[in-house]
N, C-alpha and C positions, 0 to 999 in steps of 0.2 A: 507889673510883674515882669522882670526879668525872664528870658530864654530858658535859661539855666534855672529858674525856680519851678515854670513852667513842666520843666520835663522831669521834674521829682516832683514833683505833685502829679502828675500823671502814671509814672511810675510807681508811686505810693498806690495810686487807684486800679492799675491793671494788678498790683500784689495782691490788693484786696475784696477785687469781685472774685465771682464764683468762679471754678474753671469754665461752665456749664452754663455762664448766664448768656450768651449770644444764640444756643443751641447752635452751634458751626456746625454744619454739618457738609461733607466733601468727597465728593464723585471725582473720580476719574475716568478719561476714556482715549484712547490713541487713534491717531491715525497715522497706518502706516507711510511712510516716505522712501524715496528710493535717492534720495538728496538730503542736505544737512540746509533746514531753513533758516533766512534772514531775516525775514517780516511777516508778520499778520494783519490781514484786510480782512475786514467782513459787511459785507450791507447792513444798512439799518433796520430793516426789515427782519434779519438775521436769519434768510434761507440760505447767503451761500458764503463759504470762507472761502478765501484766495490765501495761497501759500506763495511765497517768491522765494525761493532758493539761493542759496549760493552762487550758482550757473548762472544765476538767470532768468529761470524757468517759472513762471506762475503754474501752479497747481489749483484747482475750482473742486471745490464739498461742497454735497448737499451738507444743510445744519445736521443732520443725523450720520452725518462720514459718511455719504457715498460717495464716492470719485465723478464727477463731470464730463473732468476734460484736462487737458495740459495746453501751453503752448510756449514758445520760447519768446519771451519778450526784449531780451539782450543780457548780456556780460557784462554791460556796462551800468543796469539798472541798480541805482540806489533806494528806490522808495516808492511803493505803492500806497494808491488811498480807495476804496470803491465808492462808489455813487449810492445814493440808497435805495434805489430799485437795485442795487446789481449786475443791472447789463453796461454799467460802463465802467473804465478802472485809468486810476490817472496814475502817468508813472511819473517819474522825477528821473533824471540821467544824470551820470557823471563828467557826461563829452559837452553837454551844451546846456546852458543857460532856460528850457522849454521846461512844459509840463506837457506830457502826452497825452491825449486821450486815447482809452480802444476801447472799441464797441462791441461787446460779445453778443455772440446770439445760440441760446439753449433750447435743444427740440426739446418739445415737450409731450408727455405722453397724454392722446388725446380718443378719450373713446367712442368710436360712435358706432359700436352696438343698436342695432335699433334707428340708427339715424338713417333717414331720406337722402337714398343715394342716385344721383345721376353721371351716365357715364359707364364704363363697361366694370362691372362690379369685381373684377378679378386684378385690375391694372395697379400695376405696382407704385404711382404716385398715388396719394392721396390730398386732395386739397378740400381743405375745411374750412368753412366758413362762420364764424359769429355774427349772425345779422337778426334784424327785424323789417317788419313792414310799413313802421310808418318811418323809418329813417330814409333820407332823401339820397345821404350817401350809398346805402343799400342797395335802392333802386339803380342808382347809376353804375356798378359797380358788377349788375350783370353780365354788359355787355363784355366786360372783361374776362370772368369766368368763363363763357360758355363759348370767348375767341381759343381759350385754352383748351378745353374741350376738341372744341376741330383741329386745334393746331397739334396735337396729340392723340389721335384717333385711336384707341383700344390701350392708350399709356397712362389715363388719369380718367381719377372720378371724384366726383362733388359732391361729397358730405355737406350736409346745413345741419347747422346747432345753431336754437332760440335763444335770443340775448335779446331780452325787450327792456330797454332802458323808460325810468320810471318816468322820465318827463316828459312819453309821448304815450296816454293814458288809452290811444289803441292797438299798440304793439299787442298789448298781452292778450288781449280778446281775437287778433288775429291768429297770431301765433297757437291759440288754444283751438282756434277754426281749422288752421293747417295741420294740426296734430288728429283732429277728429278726421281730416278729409284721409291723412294717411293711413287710416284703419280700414280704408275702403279702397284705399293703392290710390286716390288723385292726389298726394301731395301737390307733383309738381303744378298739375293743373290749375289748381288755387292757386299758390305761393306765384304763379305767373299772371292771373289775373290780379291780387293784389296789388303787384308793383307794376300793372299798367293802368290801376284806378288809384295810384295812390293819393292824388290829388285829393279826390273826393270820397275816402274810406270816412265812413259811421260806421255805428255797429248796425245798419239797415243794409248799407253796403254790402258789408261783411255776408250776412244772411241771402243776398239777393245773386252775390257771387259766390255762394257756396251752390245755390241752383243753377247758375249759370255753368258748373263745373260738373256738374250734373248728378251730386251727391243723393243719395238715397239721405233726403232729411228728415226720418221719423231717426235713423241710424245717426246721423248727426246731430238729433238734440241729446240725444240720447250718449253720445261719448262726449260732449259738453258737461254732462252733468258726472262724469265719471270722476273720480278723485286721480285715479291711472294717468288721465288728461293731464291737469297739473302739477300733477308728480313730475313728469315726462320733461314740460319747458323749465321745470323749476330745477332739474336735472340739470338739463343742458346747462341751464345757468351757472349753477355751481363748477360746472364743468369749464367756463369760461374763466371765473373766478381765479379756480386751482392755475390755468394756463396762461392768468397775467394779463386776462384780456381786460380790458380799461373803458372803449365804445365800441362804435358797430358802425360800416362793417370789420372785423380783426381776421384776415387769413390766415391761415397755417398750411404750409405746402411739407407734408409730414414730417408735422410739429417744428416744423421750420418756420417760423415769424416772417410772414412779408411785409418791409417795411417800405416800401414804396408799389402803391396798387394799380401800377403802370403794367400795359402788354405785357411792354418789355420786362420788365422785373419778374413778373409772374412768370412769363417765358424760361427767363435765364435760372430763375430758381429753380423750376420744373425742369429742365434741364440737366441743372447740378445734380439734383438727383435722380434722374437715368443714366445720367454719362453719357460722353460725346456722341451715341447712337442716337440715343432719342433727341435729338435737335431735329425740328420737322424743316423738310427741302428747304431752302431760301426759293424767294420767286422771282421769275425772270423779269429785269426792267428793258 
């Protein structure tokens, strides 16, 4: 069949269906711009559209139009593409032969209502954490938080939210122990003996350190068996989920993503958000 036969037989066939046979049906919705757009990016995932302007300028939606954020990516940018997670955007230039990468990073709104706070409860960082107990990176990963802690004395406090990843089968029984103990105020108490027995956690363990925490355990089988209990970690979970957390441990220095769980990095982020006041003394060498 010819080209040309092709598209009168086709045209013959779009004459002859219904107007009504595809049910089209078509939504509109704007978002407004303060620039005349070039290109459209969007993740695969399809939470966030990136707009590139005329100028320049990338512009970031949530999928539902809410504004993000802007930044100026250049004058001379021809072409953007996002990554399928979204936090990264690759540009293409018109000065040189590269593709760019830039790595964005979205706070995120993170609630911890209700969550085990250590730390002075009024201090204007917040750092959050997604962990469990039988994860080893967890464990190690103390020592870090709680240098922050001291190195920021009355400026930051440490929320924990329960992310018990399914392939260490006693996350969940912990984490539902440390929810029972915080009904009785020993979160920390437990959640510390955990991850200095974590070698040798059972769930006898679990039981043997919840008396060593010195838990009133008629009151702890007894929020064991509460539905409230796993309401609570299955919470936090979801809460992990919405925030893009992936394993454990996943920081968030208010809803800022630390992606390197170094002092240093923790430091400098917790820093960035106080401003240059909050940098604690340097020490004398």
């Amino acid at each position: 069949m010819t080209r040309y036969a092709f598209l009168l037989l086709l045209f013959g066939w779009l004459m002859a269906a219904p107007a009504q046979a595809a049910g089209l049906k078509i939504e509109r919705q704007e978002l407004p711009l303060t620039e005349t757009p070039r290109q459209v990016a969007y993740a695969a995932d399809g939470d966030r559209i990136f707009v590139l302007s005329s100028t320049g300028k990338v512009v970031v939606y949530a999928a539902e139009g809410r504004l993000l954020g802007d930044f100026f990516a250049g004058d001379n940018v021809t072409s953007i593409a996002a990554a399928p997670d979204g936090d990264r955007l690759f540009v293409g230039r018109a000065d040189k032969p590269v593709l760019e990468l830039i790595e964005l990073s979205f706070p995120q709104e993170i609630d911890i209502t209700g969550a085990p706070i250590r730390g002075a409860a009024e201090a204007p960082v917040t750092v959050t954490v997604f962990s469990e107990f039988q994860c080893p990176y967890c464990a190690s990963v103390q020592s870090v938080l709680d240098q922050a802690l001291t190195a920021f004395p009355g400026k930051v406090k440490l929320a924990f939210k329960h992310y018990p990843l399914q392939r260490h089968p006693l996350a969940r029984p912990a984490a539902l122990a440390t929810v029972a103990a915080q009904r009785q105020g020993r979160f920390w108490e437990l959640h510390d003996l955990l991850f200095s027995h974590q070698q040798e956690l059972d769930t006898d363990t679990i039981r043997e350190l919840a008396i060593k925490a010195e838990l009133d355990m008629t009151a702890f089988d007894s929020c064991l068996q509460d539905p409230e209990t796993v309401r609570k970690v299955n919470q936090d979970h979801a809460d992990g989920v919405a925030a893009g957390v992936r394993g454990t441990p996943t920081i968030f220095v208010n809803g800022q993503l630390l992606k390197n769980r170094s002092p240093a990095a923790l430091n400098d982020l917790i820093t960035q958000q106080l401003g240059a006041t909050g940098r604690p003394p340097r020490e004398e060498k």
